[in-house]
N, C-alpha and C positions, 0 to 999 in steps of 0.2 A: 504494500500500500504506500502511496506516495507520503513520504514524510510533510510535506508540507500542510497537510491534513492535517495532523498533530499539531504540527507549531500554528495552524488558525485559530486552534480551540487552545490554542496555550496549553498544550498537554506534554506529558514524560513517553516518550518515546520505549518500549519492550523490545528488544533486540529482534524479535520480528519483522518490527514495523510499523503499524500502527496501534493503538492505544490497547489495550486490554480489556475486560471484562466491563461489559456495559460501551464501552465506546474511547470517551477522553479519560485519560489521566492526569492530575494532577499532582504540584508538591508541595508543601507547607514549612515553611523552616521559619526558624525561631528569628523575632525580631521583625516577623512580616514578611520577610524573602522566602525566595521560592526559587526550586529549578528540580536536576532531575538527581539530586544526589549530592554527596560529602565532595571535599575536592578529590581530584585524582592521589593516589597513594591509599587511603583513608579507608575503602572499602573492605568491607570481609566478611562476609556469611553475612551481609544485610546487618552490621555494626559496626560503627568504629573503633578505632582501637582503642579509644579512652572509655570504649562502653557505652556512649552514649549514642541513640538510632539515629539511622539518617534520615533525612525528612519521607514523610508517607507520602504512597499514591493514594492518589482521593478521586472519587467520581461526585459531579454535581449532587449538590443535596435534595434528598428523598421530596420529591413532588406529591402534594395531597391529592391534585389531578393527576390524570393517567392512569396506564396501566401498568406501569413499571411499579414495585414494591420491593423496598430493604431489609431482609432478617438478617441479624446476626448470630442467632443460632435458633433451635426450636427441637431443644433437647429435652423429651418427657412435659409437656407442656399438662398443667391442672385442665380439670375438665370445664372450666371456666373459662381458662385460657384457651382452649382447644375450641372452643363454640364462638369464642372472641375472632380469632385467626381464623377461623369458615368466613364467618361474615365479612370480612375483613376483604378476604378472597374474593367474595360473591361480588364486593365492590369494582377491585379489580380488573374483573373479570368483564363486568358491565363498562367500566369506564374504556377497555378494547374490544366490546363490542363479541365476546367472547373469547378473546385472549388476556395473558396476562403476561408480566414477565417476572422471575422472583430471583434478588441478587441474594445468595447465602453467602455471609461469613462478612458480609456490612453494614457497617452501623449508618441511621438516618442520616446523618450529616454527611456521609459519603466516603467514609474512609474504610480504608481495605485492609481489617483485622484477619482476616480468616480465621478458619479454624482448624482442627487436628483431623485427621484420616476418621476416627470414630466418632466424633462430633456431627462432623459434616453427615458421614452413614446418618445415623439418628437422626439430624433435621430434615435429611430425603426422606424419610423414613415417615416423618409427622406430615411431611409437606404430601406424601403422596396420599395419606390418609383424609387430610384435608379435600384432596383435588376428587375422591372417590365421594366425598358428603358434600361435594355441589356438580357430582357426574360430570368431572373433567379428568381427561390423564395429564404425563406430566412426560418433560423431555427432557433428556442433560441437553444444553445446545455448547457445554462449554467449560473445561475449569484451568482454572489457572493458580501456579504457585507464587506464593507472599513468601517473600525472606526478609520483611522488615521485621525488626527488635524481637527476633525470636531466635532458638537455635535449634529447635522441631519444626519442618517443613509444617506450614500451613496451605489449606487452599479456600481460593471463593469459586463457587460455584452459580452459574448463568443457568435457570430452568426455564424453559416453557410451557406455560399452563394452557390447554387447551381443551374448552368445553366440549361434551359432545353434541350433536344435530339437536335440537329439539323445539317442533312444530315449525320448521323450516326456517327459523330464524340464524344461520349460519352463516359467518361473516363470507361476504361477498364481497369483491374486488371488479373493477372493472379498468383493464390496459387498455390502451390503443396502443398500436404498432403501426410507427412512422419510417419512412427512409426510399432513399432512392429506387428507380424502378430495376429490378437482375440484383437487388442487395441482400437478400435472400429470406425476407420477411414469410411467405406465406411456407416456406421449406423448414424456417427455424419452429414456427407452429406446429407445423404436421410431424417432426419428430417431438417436442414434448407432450403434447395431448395423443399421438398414437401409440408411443413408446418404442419406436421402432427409428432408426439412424437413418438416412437418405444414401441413395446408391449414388450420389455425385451425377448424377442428372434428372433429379426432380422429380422421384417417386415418391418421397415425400409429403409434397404439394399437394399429389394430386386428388385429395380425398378433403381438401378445400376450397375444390375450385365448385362456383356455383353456375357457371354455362359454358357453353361448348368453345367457344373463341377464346374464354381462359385457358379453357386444358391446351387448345393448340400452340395458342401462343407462350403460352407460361408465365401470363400477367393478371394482375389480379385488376379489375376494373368496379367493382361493386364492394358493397361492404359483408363483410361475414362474421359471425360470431364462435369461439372454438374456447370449451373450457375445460380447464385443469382442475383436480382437485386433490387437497391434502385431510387427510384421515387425523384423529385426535394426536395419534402419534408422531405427525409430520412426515407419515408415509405419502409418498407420490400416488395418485388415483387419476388412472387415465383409460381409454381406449383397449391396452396392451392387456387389465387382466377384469374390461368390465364391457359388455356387450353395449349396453347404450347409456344413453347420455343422465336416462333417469336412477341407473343403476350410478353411476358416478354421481349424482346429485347425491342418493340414500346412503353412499358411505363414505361423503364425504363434512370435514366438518368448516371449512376453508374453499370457497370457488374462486378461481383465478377466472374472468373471464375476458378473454385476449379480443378487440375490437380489429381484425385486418382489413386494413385500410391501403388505399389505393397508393402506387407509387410513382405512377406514369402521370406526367405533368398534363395531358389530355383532360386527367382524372380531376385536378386539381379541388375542383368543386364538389367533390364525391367526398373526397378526404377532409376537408371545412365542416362538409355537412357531419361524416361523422364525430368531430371534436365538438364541436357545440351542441351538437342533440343529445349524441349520448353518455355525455356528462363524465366521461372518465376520470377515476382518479388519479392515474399519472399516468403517462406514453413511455413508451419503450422505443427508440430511436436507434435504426439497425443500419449500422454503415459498413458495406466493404471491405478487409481489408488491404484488396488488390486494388482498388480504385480510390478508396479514402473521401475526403467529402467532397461528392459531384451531383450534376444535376437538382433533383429537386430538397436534398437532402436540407442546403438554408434552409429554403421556403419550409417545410416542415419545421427546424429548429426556430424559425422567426413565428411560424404561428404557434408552437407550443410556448415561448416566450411572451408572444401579444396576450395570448388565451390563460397564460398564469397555468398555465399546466405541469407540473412537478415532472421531471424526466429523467430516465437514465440510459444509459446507450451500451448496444452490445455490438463489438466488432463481431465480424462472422467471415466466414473461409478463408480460415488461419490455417488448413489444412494447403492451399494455392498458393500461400506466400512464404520467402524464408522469414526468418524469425526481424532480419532487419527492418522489414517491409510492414509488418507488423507494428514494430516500435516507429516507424514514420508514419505514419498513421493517426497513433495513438497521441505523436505529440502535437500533430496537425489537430486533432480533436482540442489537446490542453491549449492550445492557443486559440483556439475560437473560442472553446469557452471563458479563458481569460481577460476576454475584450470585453471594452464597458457596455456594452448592447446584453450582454449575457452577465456577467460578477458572478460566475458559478466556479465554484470551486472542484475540480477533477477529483476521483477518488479510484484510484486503479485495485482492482480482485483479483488477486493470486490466490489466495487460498481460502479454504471454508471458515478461517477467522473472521480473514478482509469482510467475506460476505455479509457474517452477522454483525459486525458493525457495520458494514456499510447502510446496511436495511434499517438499523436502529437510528445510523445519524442522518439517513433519508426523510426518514419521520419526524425527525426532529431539527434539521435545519433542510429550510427550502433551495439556500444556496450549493448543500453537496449534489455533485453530481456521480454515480458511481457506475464505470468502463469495467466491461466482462470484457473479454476477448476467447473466445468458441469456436469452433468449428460443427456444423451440425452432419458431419460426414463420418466424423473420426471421433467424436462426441468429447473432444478436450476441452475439456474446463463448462462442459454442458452440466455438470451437478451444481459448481457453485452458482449460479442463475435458479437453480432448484430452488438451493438453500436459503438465497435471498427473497426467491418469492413466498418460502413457507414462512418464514419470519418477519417478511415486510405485515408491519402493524395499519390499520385504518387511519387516515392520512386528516379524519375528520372526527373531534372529541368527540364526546357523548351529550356534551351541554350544546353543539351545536346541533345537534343531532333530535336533541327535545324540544329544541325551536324549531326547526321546521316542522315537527309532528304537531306541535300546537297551532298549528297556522290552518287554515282552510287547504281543502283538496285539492291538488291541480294536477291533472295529469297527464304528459304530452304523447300526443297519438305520432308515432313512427312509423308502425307498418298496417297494414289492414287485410286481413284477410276473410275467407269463407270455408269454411269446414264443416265437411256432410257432419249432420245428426246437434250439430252444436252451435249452426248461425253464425252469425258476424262474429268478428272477433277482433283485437287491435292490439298492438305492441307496443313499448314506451314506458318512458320512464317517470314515474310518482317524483315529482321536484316539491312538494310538502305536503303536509298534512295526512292522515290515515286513509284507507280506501276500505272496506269491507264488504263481501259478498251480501248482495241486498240493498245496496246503498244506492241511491236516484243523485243522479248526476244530470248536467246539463253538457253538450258538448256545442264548440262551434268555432272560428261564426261562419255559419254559410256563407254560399254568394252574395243574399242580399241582407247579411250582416246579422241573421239570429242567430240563438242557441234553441240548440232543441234540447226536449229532456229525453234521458232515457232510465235504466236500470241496469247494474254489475249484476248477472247472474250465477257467473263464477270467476278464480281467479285463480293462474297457473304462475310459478314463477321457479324458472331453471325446470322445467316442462313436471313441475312436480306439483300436486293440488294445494292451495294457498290460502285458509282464511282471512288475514288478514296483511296487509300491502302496507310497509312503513316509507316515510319519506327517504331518498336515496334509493330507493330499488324499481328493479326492471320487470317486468311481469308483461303477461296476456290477459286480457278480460276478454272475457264473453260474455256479449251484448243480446244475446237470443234473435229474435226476428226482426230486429232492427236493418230500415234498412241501408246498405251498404253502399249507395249510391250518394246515399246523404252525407259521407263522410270522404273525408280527402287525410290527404301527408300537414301534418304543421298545424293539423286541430288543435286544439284541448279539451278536457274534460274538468270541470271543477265543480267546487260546492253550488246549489246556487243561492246560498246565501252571498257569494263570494258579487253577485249582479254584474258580468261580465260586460264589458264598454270596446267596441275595435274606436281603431285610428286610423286615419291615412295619411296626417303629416305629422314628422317627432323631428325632434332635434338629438342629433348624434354628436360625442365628442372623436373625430378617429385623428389616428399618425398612422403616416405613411410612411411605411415600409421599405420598400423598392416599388414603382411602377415608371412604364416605358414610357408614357405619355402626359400629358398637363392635366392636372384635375383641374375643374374648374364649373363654372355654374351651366346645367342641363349636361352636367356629363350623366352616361346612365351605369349604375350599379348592381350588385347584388348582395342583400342585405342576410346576412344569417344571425339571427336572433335565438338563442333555445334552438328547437326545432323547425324554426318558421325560416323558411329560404323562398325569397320574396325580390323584384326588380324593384329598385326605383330612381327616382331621377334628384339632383341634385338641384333644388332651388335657387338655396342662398347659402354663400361662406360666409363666417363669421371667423376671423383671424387675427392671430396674437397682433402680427405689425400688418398697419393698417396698409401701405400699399401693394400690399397680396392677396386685397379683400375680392379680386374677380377670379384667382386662378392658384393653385400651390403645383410645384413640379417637386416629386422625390428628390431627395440628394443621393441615390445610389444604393447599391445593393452594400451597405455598411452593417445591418444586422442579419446576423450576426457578423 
């Protein structure tokens, strides 16, 4: 992992490489200074010679929000105490949405005491009991040895708590996968959701392609959805040992669900459509790395930038290049991202350490960016991408999480379909408030600007039956005998308490990006809103310096 990571967060670098257990390290030395140790000479079994310790590694202090949690040990706990730490858990657990993470052998305030070989046993020991009285299991992700002020090896220990399925409420993820056209986006899908390596010319692929001119050409033109899933144990759950998709929903407790998205600059408006509709929470940006960043590859990293879209990027066919071509590449990436259009910080994965911090400091600062480098032929370095997507945490708390559920119904219709015995039926994603089976909704606005009412008669979500629909998730309603002519792409569905109002003129703030030509008044557009992808014409500018008020030209293709 690049050191420089380290020294962002002001942390003690591990002979490894990056930080240790939980992510940064820190050091505390007496009189207020800090660094990563005694002077040179001074060291020896984690004391100095006069006896006295060197300063400790420390991890940021225990947050009341989240799901991260500090024990220092949880040895033989009173039965008091033990129904204390369940609850304690069940918070946890809620605040990730059904994960949790639990550092053993640290104290609140973040410092890394560890503990003894049979200590540590014991507090796995209570901790696993715990994780069975709110039917969750538990995972080492991790441990690591402490030689501060001790002369008995201690360790801390990194667990993952993870709930199992229940009433379909299991945390779900949603990627988009961005990158140039031949960079090998829909080949890196089809090996992890089938379980099966690519022959080096696109067998892979081809059980994602959705019409015939894909298969031929071997480009992906429309959008597709392909999902991955991880079991309580942070086993992998795919295609390879589950027949279909509802069999991988029932055992899984974690859905990865990968948005592939178009590469071909033809497509351009395909790929827009799907970053704003469907709401993903972070993109996956696949570069080359026998070509490195060409074609549409900007334009993708400039809209996941414009769209505030959290990303990380995986090199792919490292099996095609020597290992030099590889590293040029890689640093061609750290230099774009260190351009002020981006202030993103690189975070390179060598091994399943890097991973799990990388996932951890993903979730916790918007600015890391963290670089796999894969091959999906020869499957090198295809686990650590595993690793990081079982451990990447939901990117959105849980208090923001209760405000949009308190809010009125809205729900944006994406696809529309008809299916014998079950009627109309619509795709899309709940952006607030609850939806449940029974519920009378209004949807619209038509042509001539109403809503009509209707009624959820049922609700599917990851093709599995769903009572109840929270805000952030993707599902199917069926609408029964409604009919299907009265609805279009870029509806919605809401409360109608909500008294829904259309518009035909709004004021926009936009920056431009790159374009070839003068923006300027009755230039015509297209506008992507949510789901709504709509023409329209430009009235009036309104501009910072005022004699630019008829016309603005780009300054160039500068972001990235």
């Amino acid at each position: 992992m690049d050191s420089r990571v380290s020294e962002l967060f002001g942390g003690c670098c591990r002979p490894g490489g990056g930080p240790a257990v939980g992510g940064t390290l820190k050091a505390r030395g007496a009189g207020g200074s800090s660094g990563c140790g005694g002077p040179k000479g001074k060291k020896k079994n984690g004391r100095n010679r006069g006896g006295k310790a060197n300063n400790p590694p420390y991890l940021p202090p225990e947050a009341e929000d989240g799901n991260i949690e500090y024990k220092l040990k949880l040895v033989n706990p009173s039965q008091y105490r033990f129904e204390h730490l369940v609850t304690q858990m069940k918070w946890r657990l809620q605040e990730g949405r059904g994960e949790a993470v639990y550092q053993i052998g640290v104290e609140d305030n973040g410092l890394l005491v560890g503990l003894a070989e049979e200590e540590m046993r014991a507090s796995l020991k209570t901790l696993h009991r715990m994780a069975e009285k709110v039917g969750a299991d538990i995972t080492v992700l991790r441990e690591r040895e402490v030689d501060y002020d001790s002369d008995m090896p201690r360790k801390i220990t990194e667990v993952l708590v993870r709930k199992v399925p229940d009433n379909q409420q299991f945390l779900d993820l949603r990627v988009a996968v961005l990158g140039n056209v031949d960079s090998g986006k829909s080949t890196l899908l089809g090996v992890l959701t089938q379980g099966e390596l690519d022959n080096g010319r696109g067998r892979a692929r081809l059980n994602l392609f959705r019409h015939l001119h894909e298969i031929q050409s071997g480009r992906t033109s429309s959008i597709s959805f392909e999902i991955l899933g991880f079991n309580s144990k942070g086993e992998v759950v795919n295609y390879s040992d589950s027949r279909t998709a509802e069999e991988i929903c029932e055992s899984s407790s974690k859905m990865i669900t990968f948005i592939d998205l178009a590469g071909h600059h033809k497509y351009l408006h395909t790929t827009i459509f799907g970053l704003t509709s469907y709401c993903p929470d972070c993109a996956l940006l696949l570069v080359s790395a026998n070509t490195g960043i060409a074609g549409t590859t900007r334009e993708h990293l400039g809209l996941a930038l414009a769209l505030k879209v959290p990303f990380f990027i995986v090199v792919s066919k490292v099996d095609l290049c020597a290992k030099t071509t590889v590293e040029r590449t890689v640093r061609q990436l750290e230099r774009v991202l260190k351009q002020p259009g981006c202030h993103k910080v690189p975070m390179l994965v060598t091994s399943e350490d890097d991973a799990v911090t990388a996932a951890q400091q993903f979730a916790q600062s918007p600015n890391v960016t963290p670089i796999f480098t894969l091959s999906s032929v020869s499957g090198e370095s295809l686990d650590l991408l595993k690793v990081f997507l079982n451990i990447l945490p939901p990117l959105t708390n849980s208090k923001e999480q209760e405000e949009l559920m308190q809010q009125l119904t809205e729900f944006q219709v994406d696809e529309i379909y008809t299916v014998p015995e079950v009627g109309t039926v619509v795709g899309g994603t709940l952006s607030s408030g609850i939806c449940r089976e029974g519920d009378r909704l209004v949807v619209g606005p038509t042509d001539d600007g109403r809503f009509l009412e209707l009624r959820v008669c049922s609700i599917q979500r990851n093709r599995s039956a769903c009572r109840v629909l929270r805000a952030g998730q993707a599902a199917t309603l069926a609408l029964g005998d409604f009919d299907r002519a009265l609805l279009r792409k870029g509806m919605v569905m809401v409360s109608p308490e909500m008294n829904p109002t259309i518009c035909s003129v709004f004021e926009a703030e936009i920056v431009l990006l790159f374009h070839a030509t003068t923006f300027r008044r009755g230039f015509q557009v297209t506008v992507h809103v949510g789901n709504v992808r709509q023409t329209a014409v430009v009235e009036k500018i309104h501009a910072k310096v005022p004699e630019s008020h008829t016309s603005h030209r780009a300054p160039g293709p500068q972001l990235p």
